[in-house]
C-alpha positions in Angstrom: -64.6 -21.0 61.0 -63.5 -20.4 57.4 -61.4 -16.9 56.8 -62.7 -14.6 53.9 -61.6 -12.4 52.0 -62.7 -8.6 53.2 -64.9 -6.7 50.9 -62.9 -3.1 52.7 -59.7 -4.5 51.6 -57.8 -4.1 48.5 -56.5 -7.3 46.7 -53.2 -8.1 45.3 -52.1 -10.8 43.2 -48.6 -12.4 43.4 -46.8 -15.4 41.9 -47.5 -18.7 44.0 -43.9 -20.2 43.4 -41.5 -19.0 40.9 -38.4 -16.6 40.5 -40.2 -13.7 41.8 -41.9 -15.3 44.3 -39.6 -15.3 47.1 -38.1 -11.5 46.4 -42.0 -10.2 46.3 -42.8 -11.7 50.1 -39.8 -10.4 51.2 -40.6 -6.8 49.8 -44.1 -7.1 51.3 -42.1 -7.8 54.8 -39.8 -5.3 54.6 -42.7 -2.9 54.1 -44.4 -3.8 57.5 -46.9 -6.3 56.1 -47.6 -9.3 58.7 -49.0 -12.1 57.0 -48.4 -15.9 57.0 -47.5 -17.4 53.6 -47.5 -21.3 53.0 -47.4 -23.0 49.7 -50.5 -24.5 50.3 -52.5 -21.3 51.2 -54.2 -20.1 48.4 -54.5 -16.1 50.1 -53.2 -14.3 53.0 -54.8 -11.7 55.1 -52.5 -8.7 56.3 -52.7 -8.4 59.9 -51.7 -5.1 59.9 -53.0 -3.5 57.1 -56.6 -3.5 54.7 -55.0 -5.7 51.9 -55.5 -9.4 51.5 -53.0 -11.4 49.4 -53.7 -13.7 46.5 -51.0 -16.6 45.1 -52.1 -17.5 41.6 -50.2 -18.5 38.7 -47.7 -15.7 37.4 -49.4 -16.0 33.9 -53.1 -15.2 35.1 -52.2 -12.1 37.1 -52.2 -9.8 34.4 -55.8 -11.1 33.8 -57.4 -11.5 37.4 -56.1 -7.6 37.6 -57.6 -6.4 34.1 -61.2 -8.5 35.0 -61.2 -6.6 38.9 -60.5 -9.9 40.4 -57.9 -8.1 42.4 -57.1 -4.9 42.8 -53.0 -4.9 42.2 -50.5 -7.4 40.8 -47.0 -8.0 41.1 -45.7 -10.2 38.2 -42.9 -9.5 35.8 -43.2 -6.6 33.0 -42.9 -9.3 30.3 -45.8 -11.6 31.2 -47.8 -7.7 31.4 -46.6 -7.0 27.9 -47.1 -10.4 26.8 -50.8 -10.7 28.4 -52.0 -7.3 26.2 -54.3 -6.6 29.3 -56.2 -3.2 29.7 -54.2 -2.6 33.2 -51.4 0.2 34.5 -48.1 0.0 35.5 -47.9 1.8 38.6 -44.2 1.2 40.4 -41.7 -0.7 38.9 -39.6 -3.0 41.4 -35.8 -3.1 40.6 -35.7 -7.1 41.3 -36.3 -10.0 39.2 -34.3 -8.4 36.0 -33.9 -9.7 32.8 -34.5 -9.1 28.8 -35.9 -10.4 26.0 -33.8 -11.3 23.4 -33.6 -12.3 19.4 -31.2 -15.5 19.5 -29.3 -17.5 17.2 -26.7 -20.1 17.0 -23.7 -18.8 17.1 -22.2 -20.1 14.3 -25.4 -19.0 11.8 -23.6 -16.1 10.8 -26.8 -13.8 11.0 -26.0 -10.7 12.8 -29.2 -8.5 12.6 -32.6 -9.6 12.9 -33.3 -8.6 9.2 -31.4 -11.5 8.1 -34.5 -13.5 9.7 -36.9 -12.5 7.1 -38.6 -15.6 6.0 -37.5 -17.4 9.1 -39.1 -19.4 11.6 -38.8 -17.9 15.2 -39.7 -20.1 18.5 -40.9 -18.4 21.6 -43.1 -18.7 24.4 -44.2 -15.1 23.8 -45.5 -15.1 20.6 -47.8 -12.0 21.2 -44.7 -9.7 21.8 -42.2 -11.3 19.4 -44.9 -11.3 16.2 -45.1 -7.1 17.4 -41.8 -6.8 17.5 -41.1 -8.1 14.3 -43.9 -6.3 12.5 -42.9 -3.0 14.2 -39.4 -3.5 12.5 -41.4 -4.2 8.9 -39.7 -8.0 9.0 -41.7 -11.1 8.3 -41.2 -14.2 10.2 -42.9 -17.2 11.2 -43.3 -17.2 14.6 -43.9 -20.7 16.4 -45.0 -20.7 20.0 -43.0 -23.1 22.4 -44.3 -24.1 25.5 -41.0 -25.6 26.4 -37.3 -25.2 26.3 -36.9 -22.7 23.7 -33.7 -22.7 23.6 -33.1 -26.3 21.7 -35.3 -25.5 19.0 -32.9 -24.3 16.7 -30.8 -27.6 17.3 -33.5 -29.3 16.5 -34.0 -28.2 12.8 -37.3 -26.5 13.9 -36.5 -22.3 13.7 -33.5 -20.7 12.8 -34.1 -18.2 16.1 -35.5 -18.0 19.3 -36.9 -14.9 21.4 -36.6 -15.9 25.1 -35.5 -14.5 28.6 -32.5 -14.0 29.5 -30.4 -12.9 32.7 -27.3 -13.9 32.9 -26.5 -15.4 28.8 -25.5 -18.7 30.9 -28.7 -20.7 29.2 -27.9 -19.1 25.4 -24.2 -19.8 26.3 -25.2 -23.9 27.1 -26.8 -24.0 24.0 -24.5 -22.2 21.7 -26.7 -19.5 20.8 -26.0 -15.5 20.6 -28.1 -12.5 21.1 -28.5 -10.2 18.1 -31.1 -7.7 19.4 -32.7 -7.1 22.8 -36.8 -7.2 22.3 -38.1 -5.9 26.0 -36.2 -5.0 29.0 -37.9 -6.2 31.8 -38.2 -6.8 35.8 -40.8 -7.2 38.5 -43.3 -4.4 38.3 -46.7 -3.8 40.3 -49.5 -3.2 38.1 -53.5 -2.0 39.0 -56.7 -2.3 37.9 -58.0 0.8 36.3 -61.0 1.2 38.0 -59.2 0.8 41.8 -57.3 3.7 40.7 -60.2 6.2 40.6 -61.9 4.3 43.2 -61.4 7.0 45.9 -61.6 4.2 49.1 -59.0 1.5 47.1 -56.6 4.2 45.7 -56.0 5.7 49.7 -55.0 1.9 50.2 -53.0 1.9 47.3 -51.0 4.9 48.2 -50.2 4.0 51.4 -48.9 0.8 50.0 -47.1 2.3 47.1 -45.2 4.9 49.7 -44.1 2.3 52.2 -43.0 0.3 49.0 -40.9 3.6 47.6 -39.0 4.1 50.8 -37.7 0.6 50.9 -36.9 0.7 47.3 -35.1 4.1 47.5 -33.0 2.7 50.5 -32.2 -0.2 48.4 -30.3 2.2 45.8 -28.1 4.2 48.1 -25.5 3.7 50.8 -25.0 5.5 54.1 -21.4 6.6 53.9 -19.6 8.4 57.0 -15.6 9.5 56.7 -13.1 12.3 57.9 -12.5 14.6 55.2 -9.6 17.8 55.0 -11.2 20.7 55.5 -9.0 22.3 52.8 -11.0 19.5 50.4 -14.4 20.0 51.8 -15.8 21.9 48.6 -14.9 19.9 46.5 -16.1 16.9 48.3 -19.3 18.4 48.4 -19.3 18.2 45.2 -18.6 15.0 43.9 -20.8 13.3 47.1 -24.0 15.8 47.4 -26.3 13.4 49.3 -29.8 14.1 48.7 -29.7 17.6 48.7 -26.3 18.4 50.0 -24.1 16.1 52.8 -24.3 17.2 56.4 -20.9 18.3 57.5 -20.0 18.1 61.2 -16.7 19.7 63.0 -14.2 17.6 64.7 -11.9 18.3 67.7 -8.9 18.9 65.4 -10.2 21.7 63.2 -8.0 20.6 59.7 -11.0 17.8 59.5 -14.4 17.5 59.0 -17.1 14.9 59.3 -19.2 14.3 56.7 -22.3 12.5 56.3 -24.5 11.4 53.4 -26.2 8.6 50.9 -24.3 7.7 47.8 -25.9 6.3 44.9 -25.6 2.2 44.8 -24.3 2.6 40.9 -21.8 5.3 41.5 -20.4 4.2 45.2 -17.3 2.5 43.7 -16.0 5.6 41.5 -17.1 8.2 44.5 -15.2 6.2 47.1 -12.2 6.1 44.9 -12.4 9.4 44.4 -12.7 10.4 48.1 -9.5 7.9 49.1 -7.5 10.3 46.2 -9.0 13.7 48.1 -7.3 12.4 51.4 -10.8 11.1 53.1 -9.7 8.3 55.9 -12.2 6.8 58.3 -14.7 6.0 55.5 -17.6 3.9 57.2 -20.5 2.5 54.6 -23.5 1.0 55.8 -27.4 -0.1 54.5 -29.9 1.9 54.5 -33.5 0.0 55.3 -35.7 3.2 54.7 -35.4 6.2 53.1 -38.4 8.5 51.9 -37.4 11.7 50.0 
Protein backbone atom coordinates (compact mmCIF):
# COMPACT_ATOMS: atom_id res chain seq x y z
CA UNK A 1 0.00 0.00 0.00
CA UNK A 2 1.55 3.30 -1.12
CA UNK A 3 1.10 6.33 1.60
CA UNK A 4 -0.25 9.71 0.08
CA UNK A 5 -0.17 12.77 0.82
CA UNK A 6 -3.71 14.07 2.60
CA UNK A 7 -5.65 16.53 0.66
CA UNK A 8 -6.99 17.94 4.71
CA UNK A 9 -3.50 18.47 5.49
CA UNK A 10 -1.37 21.46 5.15
CA UNK A 11 2.09 21.00 3.41
CA UNK A 12 5.44 22.23 4.47
CA UNK A 13 8.58 22.26 2.64
CA UNK A 14 12.03 21.78 4.33
CA UNK A 15 15.59 21.37 3.24
CA UNK A 16 16.43 17.57 2.45
CA UNK A 17 20.13 17.74 3.73
CA UNK A 18 21.95 20.92 4.44
CA UNK A 19 22.87 23.37 7.35
CA UNK A 20 19.36 23.94 8.31
CA UNK A 21 18.27 20.68 7.91
CA UNK A 22 19.03 19.06 11.10
CA UNK A 23 18.05 22.25 13.40
CA UNK A 24 14.48 22.39 11.45
CA UNK A 25 13.58 18.50 12.38
CA UNK A 26 14.63 19.09 15.65
CA UNK A 27 12.26 22.29 15.97
CA UNK A 28 9.47 20.23 14.38
CA UNK A 29 10.20 17.58 17.44
CA UNK A 30 10.37 19.75 20.06
CA UNK A 31 7.02 21.15 18.98
CA UNK A 32 5.27 17.63 19.42
CA UNK A 33 5.38 16.64 15.80
CA UNK A 34 5.90 12.58 15.39
CA UNK A 35 7.09 11.84 12.16
CA UNK A 36 9.88 9.49 10.75
CA UNK A 37 12.48 11.29 8.68
CA UNK A 38 15.08 9.24 6.53
CA UNK A 39 17.26 10.58 3.78
CA UNK A 40 15.77 8.58 1.37
CA UNK A 41 12.04 9.50 2.12
CA UNK A 42 11.04 12.06 -0.10
CA UNK A 43 7.78 13.26 2.59
CA UNK A 44 6.71 12.45 6.00
CA UNK A 45 3.27 12.34 7.40
CA UNK A 46 2.72 13.79 11.00
CA UNK A 47 1.22 11.29 13.17
CA UNK A 48 -0.04 13.53 15.35
CA UNK A 49 -1.06 16.41 13.68
CA UNK A 50 -2.92 17.45 9.85
CA UNK A 51 0.47 18.47 8.23
CA UNK A 52 2.56 16.33 5.93
CA UNK A 53 6.23 17.11 5.39
CA UNK A 54 8.10 17.59 2.19
CA UNK A 55 12.28 17.35 1.78
CA UNK A 56 13.18 19.16 -1.38
CA UNK A 57 16.03 21.09 -2.34
CA UNK A 58 16.60 24.39 -0.15
CA UNK A 59 16.69 26.44 -3.39
CA UNK A 60 13.07 25.29 -4.82
CA UNK A 61 11.25 25.91 -1.63
CA UNK A 62 10.70 29.35 -2.10
CA UNK A 63 9.06 28.30 -5.44
CA UNK A 64 7.06 25.07 -4.57
CA UNK A 65 5.50 27.65 -1.77
CA UNK A 66 4.84 30.68 -4.20
CA UNK A 67 3.20 27.99 -7.09
CA UNK A 68 0.81 26.31 -3.90
CA UNK A 69 2.83 23.23 -4.11
CA UNK A 70 3.01 23.38 -0.36
CA UNK A 71 1.44 25.30 1.98
CA UNK A 72 4.60 26.61 4.22
CA UNK A 73 8.38 26.52 3.90
CA UNK A 74 11.28 26.66 6.11
CA UNK A 75 14.38 27.67 4.22
CA UNK A 76 16.83 30.50 5.01
CA UNK A 77 15.75 34.35 4.54
CA UNK A 78 18.46 34.69 1.94
CA UNK A 79 17.48 31.93 -0.53
CA UNK A 80 13.58 33.83 0.04
CA UNK A 81 15.16 37.21 -0.84
CA UNK A 82 17.25 35.77 -3.42
CA UNK A 83 14.20 33.63 -5.08
CA UNK A 84 12.01 37.23 -5.54
CA UNK A 85 8.92 34.84 -4.94
CA UNK A 86 5.35 36.26 -4.32
CA UNK A 87 5.19 34.49 -0.70
CA UNK A 88 5.16 35.84 3.21
CA UNK A 89 7.31 35.71 5.87
CA UNK A 90 5.39 34.53 8.70
CA UNK A 91 7.82 33.64 11.85
CA UNK A 92 11.31 33.95 11.78
CA UNK A 93 13.41 31.17 13.54
CA UNK A 94 16.48 32.42 15.47
CA UNK A 95 18.75 29.39 14.05
CA UNK A 96 20.79 28.98 11.17
CA UNK A 97 22.33 32.79 11.31
CA UNK A 98 24.42 34.37 9.10
CA UNK A 99 24.87 37.66 6.68
CA UNK A 100 25.59 38.66 3.50
CA UNK A 101 28.57 40.40 2.92
CA UNK A 102 30.53 42.79 0.22
CA UNK A 103 34.18 41.18 0.39
CA UNK A 104 37.60 42.01 -0.67
CA UNK A 105 41.10 41.02 -0.33
CA UNK A 106 42.38 42.37 2.42
CA UNK A 107 45.21 43.95 1.07
CA UNK A 108 43.00 45.83 -1.91
CA UNK A 109 42.89 48.78 0.04
CA UNK A 110 39.10 49.44 -0.84
CA UNK A 111 37.22 50.25 2.19
CA UNK A 112 33.66 51.14 0.99
CA UNK A 113 31.72 49.51 -1.62
CA UNK A 114 31.80 52.81 -3.82
CA UNK A 115 35.31 52.09 -4.56
CA UNK A 116 33.76 48.99 -6.62
CA UNK A 117 32.21 51.15 -9.22
CA UNK A 118 33.31 49.63 -12.44
CA UNK A 119 34.24 46.38 -10.76
CA UNK A 120 33.43 42.92 -11.30
CA UNK A 121 31.54 41.33 -8.30
CA UNK A 122 31.21 37.21 -7.94
CA UNK A 123 28.31 35.80 -6.16
CA UNK A 124 25.96 33.05 -6.04
CA UNK A 125 23.22 35.57 -5.49
CA UNK A 126 23.24 37.71 -8.24
CA UNK A 127 19.52 38.74 -7.86
CA UNK A 128 20.14 40.43 -4.50
CA UNK A 129 23.70 41.63 -4.94
CA UNK A 130 22.79 43.47 -8.57
CA UNK A 131 19.70 45.23 -6.03
CA UNK A 132 21.90 45.97 -3.69
CA UNK A 133 24.24 47.69 -5.70
CA UNK A 134 21.65 49.64 -7.78
CA UNK A 135 19.87 50.62 -4.52
CA UNK A 136 23.26 52.31 -3.48
CA UNK A 137 23.35 54.09 -7.23
CA UNK A 138 26.89 52.05 -7.79
CA UNK A 139 27.55 50.17 -11.09
CA UNK A 140 29.20 46.89 -11.08
CA UNK A 141 29.49 43.85 -13.03
CA UNK A 142 28.13 41.29 -11.27
CA UNK A 143 29.25 37.54 -12.26
CA UNK A 144 27.24 34.67 -10.93
CA UNK A 145 29.36 31.74 -9.35
CA UNK A 146 28.04 28.58 -8.79
CA UNK A 147 31.06 27.62 -6.79
CA UNK A 148 33.49 28.72 -4.29
CA UNK A 149 33.10 32.31 -4.33
CA UNK A 150 35.44 33.02 -2.23
CA UNK A 151 38.71 32.21 -4.71
CA UNK A 152 37.53 34.28 -7.34
CA UNK A 153 39.27 37.32 -6.52
CA UNK A 154 42.65 35.18 -6.37
CA UNK A 155 41.93 34.07 -9.42
CA UNK A 156 42.13 37.53 -11.35
CA UNK A 157 38.36 37.12 -12.09
CA UNK A 158 36.47 40.08 -9.73
CA UNK A 159 37.89 42.39 -7.45
CA UNK A 160 34.90 41.36 -4.81
CA UNK A 161 32.70 38.87 -3.75
CA UNK A 162 29.08 38.99 -1.94
CA UNK A 163 28.73 35.59 -0.10
CA UNK A 164 27.54 34.12 3.34
CA UNK A 165 29.10 34.39 6.06
CA UNK A 166 28.88 33.11 9.84
CA UNK A 167 31.72 33.04 11.57
CA UNK A 168 34.53 35.26 8.95
CA UNK A 169 36.60 31.77 9.33
CA UNK A 170 36.01 31.14 5.27
CA UNK A 171 36.85 35.10 4.28
CA UNK A 172 39.69 34.79 6.95
CA UNK A 173 41.21 31.39 4.87
CA UNK A 174 41.14 33.33 1.91
CA UNK A 175 42.46 36.63 2.97
CA UNK A 176 39.50 38.61 2.21
CA UNK A 177 37.64 41.44 4.49
CA UNK A 178 34.10 42.46 4.77
CA UNK A 179 33.39 46.18 3.87
CA UNK A 180 29.54 46.16 4.07
CA UNK A 181 26.94 43.75 5.33
CA UNK A 182 24.13 43.22 2.22
CA UNK A 183 21.22 41.05 4.12
CA UNK A 184 21.07 39.77 7.55
CA UNK A 185 19.70 36.57 7.52
CA UNK A 186 18.51 33.16 9.42
CA UNK A 187 16.10 30.38 9.06
CA UNK A 188 12.59 31.73 8.57
CA UNK A 189 9.10 30.00 7.78
CA UNK A 190 7.45 31.40 4.95
CA UNK A 191 3.49 30.74 3.42
CA UNK A 192 1.75 30.75 0.54
CA UNK A 193 -0.52 33.56 0.23
CA UNK A 194 -3.56 31.92 -0.61
CA UNK A 195 -3.19 29.31 2.63
CA UNK A 196 -3.26 32.29 4.54
CA UNK A 197 -6.82 33.34 3.82
CA UNK A 198 -7.76 29.84 3.26
CA UNK A 199 -9.91 29.67 6.44
CA UNK A 200 -9.34 25.48 6.91
CA UNK A 201 -5.20 25.81 6.18
CA UNK A 202 -4.69 29.06 8.17
CA UNK A 203 -6.45 27.20 11.67
CA UNK A 204 -3.57 24.55 10.84
CA UNK A 205 -1.12 27.13 10.46
CA UNK A 206 -1.88 28.81 13.73
CA UNK A 207 -1.73 25.97 15.65
CA UNK A 208 1.62 25.29 14.22
CA UNK A 209 2.94 28.72 14.45
CA UNK A 210 1.85 28.87 18.44
CA UNK A 211 3.46 25.50 19.40
CA UNK A 212 6.48 26.88 17.35
CA UNK A 213 6.45 30.43 19.39
CA UNK A 214 6.44 28.79 22.74
CA UNK A 215 9.50 26.73 22.00
CA UNK A 216 11.16 29.65 20.56
CA UNK A 217 10.37 31.98 23.44
CA UNK A 218 11.76 29.35 25.94
CA UNK A 219 14.83 29.18 23.84
CA UNK A 220 15.49 33.10 24.68
CA UNK A 221 15.11 33.08 28.47
CA UNK A 222 16.46 31.29 31.48
CA UNK A 223 14.66 30.12 34.60
CA UNK A 224 16.62 31.60 37.39
CA UNK A 225 15.83 30.92 41.22
CA UNK A 226 18.10 32.58 44.23
CA UNK A 227 17.92 33.99 47.89
CA UNK A 228 17.78 37.58 47.86
CA UNK A 229 18.01 40.37 51.09
CA UNK A 230 14.88 41.52 51.77
CA UNK A 231 16.39 45.05 52.35
CA UNK A 232 17.41 44.65 48.28
CA UNK A 233 14.26 43.15 47.12
CA UNK A 234 13.11 46.47 45.23
CA UNK A 235 15.64 47.00 43.63
CA UNK A 236 16.00 43.39 42.45
CA UNK A 237 12.76 43.69 41.12
CA UNK A 238 13.95 45.98 39.16
CA UNK A 239 16.78 45.04 37.38
CA UNK A 240 15.23 41.07 36.96
CA UNK A 241 11.24 41.84 36.23
CA UNK A 242 10.42 38.38 34.68
CA UNK A 243 7.69 38.59 32.31
CA UNK A 244 5.61 40.76 34.03
CA UNK A 245 7.14 41.00 37.42
CA UNK A 246 9.27 37.96 39.44
CA UNK A 247 7.28 35.95 41.92
CA UNK A 248 8.65 36.50 45.36
CA UNK A 249 8.30 33.81 47.97
CA UNK A 250 9.11 34.20 52.03
CA UNK A 251 11.67 32.08 53.59
CA UNK A 252 11.92 30.79 57.25
CA UNK A 253 14.45 33.52 58.20
CA UNK A 254 12.52 36.63 57.36
CA UNK A 255 15.94 38.98 56.16
CA UNK A 256 15.48 36.74 52.83
CA UNK A 257 13.43 36.23 50.12
CA UNK A 258 12.97 33.79 47.26
CA UNK A 259 12.67 34.89 44.15
CA UNK A 260 11.68 33.41 40.99
CA UNK A 261 11.65 34.48 37.33
CA UNK A 262 12.90 34.21 33.40
CA UNK A 263 15.84 36.33 32.40
CA UNK A 264 16.51 37.27 28.99
CA UNK A 265 19.26 34.78 27.24
CA UNK A 266 21.21 38.20 25.93
CA UNK A 267 21.24 39.96 29.26
CA UNK A 268 21.66 36.76 31.85
CA UNK A 269 25.40 37.49 32.22
CA UNK A 270 25.13 41.33 33.23
CA UNK A 271 21.83 40.53 35.49
CA UNK A 272 23.62 37.76 37.31
CA UNK A 273 26.54 39.91 37.90
CA UNK A 274 24.57 42.39 39.10
CA UNK A 275 22.52 40.15 41.47
CA UNK A 276 25.97 38.46 43.04
CA UNK A 277 26.94 42.55 43.85
CA UNK A 278 23.12 43.04 45.52
CA UNK A 279 24.11 40.09 47.97
CA UNK A 280 21.84 37.30 46.06
CA UNK A 281 23.45 33.65 47.02
CA UNK A 282 21.78 30.38 46.15
CA UNK A 283 21.36 31.45 42.42
CA UNK A 284 19.96 28.30 40.55
CA UNK A 285 19.59 28.70 36.49
CA UNK A 286 17.90 26.22 34.51
CA UNK A 287 16.19 25.75 30.57
CA UNK A 288 13.19 26.44 29.90
CA UNK A 289 11.49 23.94 27.16
CA UNK A 290 8.18 25.98 26.78
CA UNK A 291 7.05 29.15 27.44
CA UNK A 292 3.82 30.87 25.93
CA UNK A 293 3.25 34.49 26.96
Amino acid sequence: MVTRLSEDHIKLAIQKDGRLTEDTRNLLRTVGLHFESYKQRLFSICRNFPMDILYVRDDDIAEYVAEGVVDLGIVGRNLVVESDKPVTEIMPLNYGHCSLKVAVPAESGITNIEQLSGCKVATSYPVTTSRFFQERNVDVNVITISGSVEITPALGVASAIVDLVSTGSSLRLNDLVAIDNVLDSQSVIIANRDSLVNDHKAAIIERLLTRCRGVIAASEYKYVMMNVPASALEYISTIMPGLKSPTVLPTADPSWMAVHTAIREDMFWDVIEELKTLGAQGILVSSIEKMFV
